[in-house]
ROMAR-991402 format. One line per 4 residues: number of its first residue (from 1); their letters; for each residue x, y, z of N, C-alpha, C. Coordinates in Angstrom, 2 decimals. Layout:
% ROMAR-991402
NUM	a	X,Y,Z,X,Y,Z,X,Y,Z ~ ...;
***
This chain:
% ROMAR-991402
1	xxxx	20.01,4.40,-10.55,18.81,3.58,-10.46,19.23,2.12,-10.20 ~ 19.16,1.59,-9.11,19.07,-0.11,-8.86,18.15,-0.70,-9.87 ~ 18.60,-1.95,-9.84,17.85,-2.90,-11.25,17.29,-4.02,-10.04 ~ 16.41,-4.30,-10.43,15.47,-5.45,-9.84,15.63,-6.91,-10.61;
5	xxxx	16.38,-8.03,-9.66,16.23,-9.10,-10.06,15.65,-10.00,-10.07 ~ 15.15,-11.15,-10.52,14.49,-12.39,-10.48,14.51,-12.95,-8.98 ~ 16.33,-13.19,-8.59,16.78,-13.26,-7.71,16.64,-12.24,-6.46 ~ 16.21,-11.18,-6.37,15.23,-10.21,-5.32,13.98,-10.98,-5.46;
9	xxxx	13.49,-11.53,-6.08,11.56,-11.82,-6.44,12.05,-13.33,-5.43 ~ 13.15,-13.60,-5.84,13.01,-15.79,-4.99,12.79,-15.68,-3.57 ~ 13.27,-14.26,-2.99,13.51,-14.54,-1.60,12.09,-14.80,-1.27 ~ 11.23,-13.93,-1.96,9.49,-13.80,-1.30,9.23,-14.89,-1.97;
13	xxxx	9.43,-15.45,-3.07,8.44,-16.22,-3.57,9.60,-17.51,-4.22 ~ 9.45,-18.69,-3.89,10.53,-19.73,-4.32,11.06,-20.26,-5.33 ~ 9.49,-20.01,-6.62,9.54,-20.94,-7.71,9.43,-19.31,-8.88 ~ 10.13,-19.77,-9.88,9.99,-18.49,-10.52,9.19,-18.41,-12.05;
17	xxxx	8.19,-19.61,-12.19,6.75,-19.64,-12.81,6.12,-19.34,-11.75 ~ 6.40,-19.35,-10.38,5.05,-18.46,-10.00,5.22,-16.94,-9.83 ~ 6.59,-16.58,-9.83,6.69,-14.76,-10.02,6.30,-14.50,-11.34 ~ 6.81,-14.89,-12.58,6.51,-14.62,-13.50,4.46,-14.45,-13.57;
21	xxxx	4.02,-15.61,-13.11,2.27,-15.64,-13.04,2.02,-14.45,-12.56 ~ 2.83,-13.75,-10.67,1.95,-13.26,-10.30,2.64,-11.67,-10.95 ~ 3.94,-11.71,-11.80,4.07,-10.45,-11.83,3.17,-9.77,-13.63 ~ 2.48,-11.01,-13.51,1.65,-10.73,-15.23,0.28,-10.56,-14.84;
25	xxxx	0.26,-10.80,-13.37,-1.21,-10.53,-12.66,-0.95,-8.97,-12.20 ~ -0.12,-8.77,-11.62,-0.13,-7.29,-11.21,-0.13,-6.22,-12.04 ~ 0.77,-6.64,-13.30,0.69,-5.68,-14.18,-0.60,-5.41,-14.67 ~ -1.70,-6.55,-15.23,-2.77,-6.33,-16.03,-3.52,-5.50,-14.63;
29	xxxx	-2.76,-5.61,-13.36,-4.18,-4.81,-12.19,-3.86,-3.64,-12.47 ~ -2.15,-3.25,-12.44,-1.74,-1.45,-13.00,-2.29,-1.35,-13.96 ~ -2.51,-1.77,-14.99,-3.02,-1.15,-16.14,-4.53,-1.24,-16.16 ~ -4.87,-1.39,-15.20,-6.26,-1.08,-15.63,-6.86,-0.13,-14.29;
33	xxxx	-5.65,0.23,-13.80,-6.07,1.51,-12.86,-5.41,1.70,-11.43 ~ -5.11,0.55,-10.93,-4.63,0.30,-9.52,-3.62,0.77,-9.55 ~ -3.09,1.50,-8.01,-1.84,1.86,-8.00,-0.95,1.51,-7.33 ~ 0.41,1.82,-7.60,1.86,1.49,-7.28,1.61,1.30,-5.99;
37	xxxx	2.41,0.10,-5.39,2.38,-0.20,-3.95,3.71,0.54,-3.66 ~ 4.99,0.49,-4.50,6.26,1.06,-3.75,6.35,2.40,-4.82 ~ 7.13,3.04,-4.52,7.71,4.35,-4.87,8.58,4.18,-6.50 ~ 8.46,4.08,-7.49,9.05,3.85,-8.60,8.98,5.24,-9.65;
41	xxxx	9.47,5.71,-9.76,8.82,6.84,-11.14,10.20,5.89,-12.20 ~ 9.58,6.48,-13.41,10.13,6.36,-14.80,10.17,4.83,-15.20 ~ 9.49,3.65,-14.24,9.72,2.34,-14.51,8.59,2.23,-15.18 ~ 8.38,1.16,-16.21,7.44,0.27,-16.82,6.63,-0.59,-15.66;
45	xxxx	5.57,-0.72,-16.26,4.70,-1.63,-14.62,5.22,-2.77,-14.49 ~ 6.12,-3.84,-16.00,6.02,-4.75,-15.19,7.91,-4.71,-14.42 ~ 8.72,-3.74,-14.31,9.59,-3.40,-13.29,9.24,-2.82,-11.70 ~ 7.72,-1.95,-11.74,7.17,-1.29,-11.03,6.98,-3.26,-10.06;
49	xxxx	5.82,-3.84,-10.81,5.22,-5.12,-10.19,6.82,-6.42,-9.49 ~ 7.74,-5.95,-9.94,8.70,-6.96,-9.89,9.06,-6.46,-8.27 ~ 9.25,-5.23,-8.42,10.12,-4.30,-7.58,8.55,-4.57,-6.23 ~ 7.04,-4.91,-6.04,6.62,-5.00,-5.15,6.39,-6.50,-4.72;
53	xxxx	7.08,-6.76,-6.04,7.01,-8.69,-5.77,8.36,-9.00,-4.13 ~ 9.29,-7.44,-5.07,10.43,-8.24,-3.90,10.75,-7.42,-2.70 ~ 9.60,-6.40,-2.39,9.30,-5.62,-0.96,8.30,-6.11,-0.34 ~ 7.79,-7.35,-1.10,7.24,-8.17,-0.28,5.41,-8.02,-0.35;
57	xxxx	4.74,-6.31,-1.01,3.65,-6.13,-1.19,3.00,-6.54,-1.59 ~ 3.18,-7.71,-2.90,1.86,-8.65,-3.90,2.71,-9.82,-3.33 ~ 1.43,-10.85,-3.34,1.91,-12.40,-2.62,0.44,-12.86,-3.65 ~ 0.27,-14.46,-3.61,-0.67,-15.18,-4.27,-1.55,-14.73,-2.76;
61	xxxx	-2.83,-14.95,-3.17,-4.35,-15.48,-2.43,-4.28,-16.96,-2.32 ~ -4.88,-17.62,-1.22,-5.15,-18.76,-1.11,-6.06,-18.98,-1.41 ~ -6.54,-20.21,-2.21,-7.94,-20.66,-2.59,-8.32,-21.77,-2.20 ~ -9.72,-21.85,-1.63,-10.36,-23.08,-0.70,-10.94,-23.95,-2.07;
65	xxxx	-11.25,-24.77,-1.98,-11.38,-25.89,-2.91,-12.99,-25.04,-3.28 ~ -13.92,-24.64,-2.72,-14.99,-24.12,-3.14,-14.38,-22.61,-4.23 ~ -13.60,-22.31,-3.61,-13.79,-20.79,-4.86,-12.63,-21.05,-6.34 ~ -12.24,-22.61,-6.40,-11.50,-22.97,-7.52,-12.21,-22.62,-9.37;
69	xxxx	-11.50,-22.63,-9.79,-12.29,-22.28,-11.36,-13.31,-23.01,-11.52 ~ -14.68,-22.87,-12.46,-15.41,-24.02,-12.95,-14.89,-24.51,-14.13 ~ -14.04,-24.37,-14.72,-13.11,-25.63,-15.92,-12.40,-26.16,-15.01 ~ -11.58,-25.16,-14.20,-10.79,-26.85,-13.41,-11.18,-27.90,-12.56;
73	xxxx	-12.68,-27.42,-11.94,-13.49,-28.44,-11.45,-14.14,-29.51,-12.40 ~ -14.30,-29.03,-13.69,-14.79,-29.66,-15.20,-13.71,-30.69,-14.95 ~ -12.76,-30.08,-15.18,-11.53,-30.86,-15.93,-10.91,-32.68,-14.85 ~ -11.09,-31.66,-13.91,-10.51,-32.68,-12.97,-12.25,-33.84,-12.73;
77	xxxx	-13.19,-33.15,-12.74,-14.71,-34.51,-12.31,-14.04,-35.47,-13.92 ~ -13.98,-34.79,-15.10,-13.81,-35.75,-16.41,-12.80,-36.61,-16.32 ~ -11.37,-35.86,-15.58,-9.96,-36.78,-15.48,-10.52,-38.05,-14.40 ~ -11.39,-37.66,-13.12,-11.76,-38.85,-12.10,-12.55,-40.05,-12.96;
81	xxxx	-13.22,-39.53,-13.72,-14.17,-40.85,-14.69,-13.17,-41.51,-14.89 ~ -12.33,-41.03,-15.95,-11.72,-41.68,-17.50,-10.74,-42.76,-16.77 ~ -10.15,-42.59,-15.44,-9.18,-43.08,-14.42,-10.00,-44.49,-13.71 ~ -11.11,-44.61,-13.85,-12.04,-45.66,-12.56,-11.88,-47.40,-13.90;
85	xxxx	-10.27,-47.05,-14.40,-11.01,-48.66,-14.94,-10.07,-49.47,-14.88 ~ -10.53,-50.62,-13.69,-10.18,-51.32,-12.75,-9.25,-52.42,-13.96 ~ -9.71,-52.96,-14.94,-9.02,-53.74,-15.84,-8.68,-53.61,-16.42 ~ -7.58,-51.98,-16.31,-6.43,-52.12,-17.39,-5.00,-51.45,-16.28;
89	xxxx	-4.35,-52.19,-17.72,-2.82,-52.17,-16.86,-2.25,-50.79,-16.32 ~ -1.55,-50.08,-15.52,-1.26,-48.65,-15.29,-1.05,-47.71,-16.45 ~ -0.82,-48.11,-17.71,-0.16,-47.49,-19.09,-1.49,-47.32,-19.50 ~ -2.24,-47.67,-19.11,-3.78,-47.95,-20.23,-4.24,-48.85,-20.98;
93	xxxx	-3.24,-49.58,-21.13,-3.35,-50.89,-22.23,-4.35,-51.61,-21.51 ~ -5.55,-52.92,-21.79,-6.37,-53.61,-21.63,-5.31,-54.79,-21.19 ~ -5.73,-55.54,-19.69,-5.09,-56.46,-19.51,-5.42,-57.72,-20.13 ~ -5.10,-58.96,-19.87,-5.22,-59.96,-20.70,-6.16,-60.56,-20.14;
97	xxx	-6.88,-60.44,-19.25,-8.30,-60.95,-18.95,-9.21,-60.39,-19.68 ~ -9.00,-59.20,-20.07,-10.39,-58.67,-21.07,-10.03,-58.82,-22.50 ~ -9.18,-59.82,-22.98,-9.26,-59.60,-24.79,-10.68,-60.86,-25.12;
***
């Protein structure tokens, strides 16, 4: 039996917080019914998900700025407020025109 490495997962994918993301996405899709893209018997899904991370079968989706989360659209309109204030120094501190 060949062993599946991290290093098989870099070639498809560069950064390896995002294999780890998408191979914790594939697994929760096997386990809740979907099936094996490559040929594996006797593996655990998330060896099964590693092993289609690095034949190239699961890749991320692209997302258009409309189908983004509604907390991270939350998050980021609240971060644009808290950022708009023109009289303080880059650190946050109040400059010396406003004491």
């Amino acid at each position: 039996m060949a062993r599946i490495t991290i290093e098989d997962c870099l070639k498809r994918i560069p950064n390896r917080f995002a294999i780890v993301n998408l191979a914790a996405k594939r697994v929760r899709e096997i386990r809740e019914g979907s099936e094996y893209l490559v040929s594996s018997p006797k593996n655990e899904d998330i060896v099964v998900a590693l092993r289609e991370i690095a034949a190239g079968k699961v890749s991320f989706e692209k997302q258009t700025e409309n189908e983004a989360e509604p907390e991270e659209a939350a998050v980021k309109a609240v971060a644009d407020e808290t950022t708009d204030t023109a009289d303080e120094e880059p650190w946050g501190r109040p400059s010396a025109a406003t004491r």
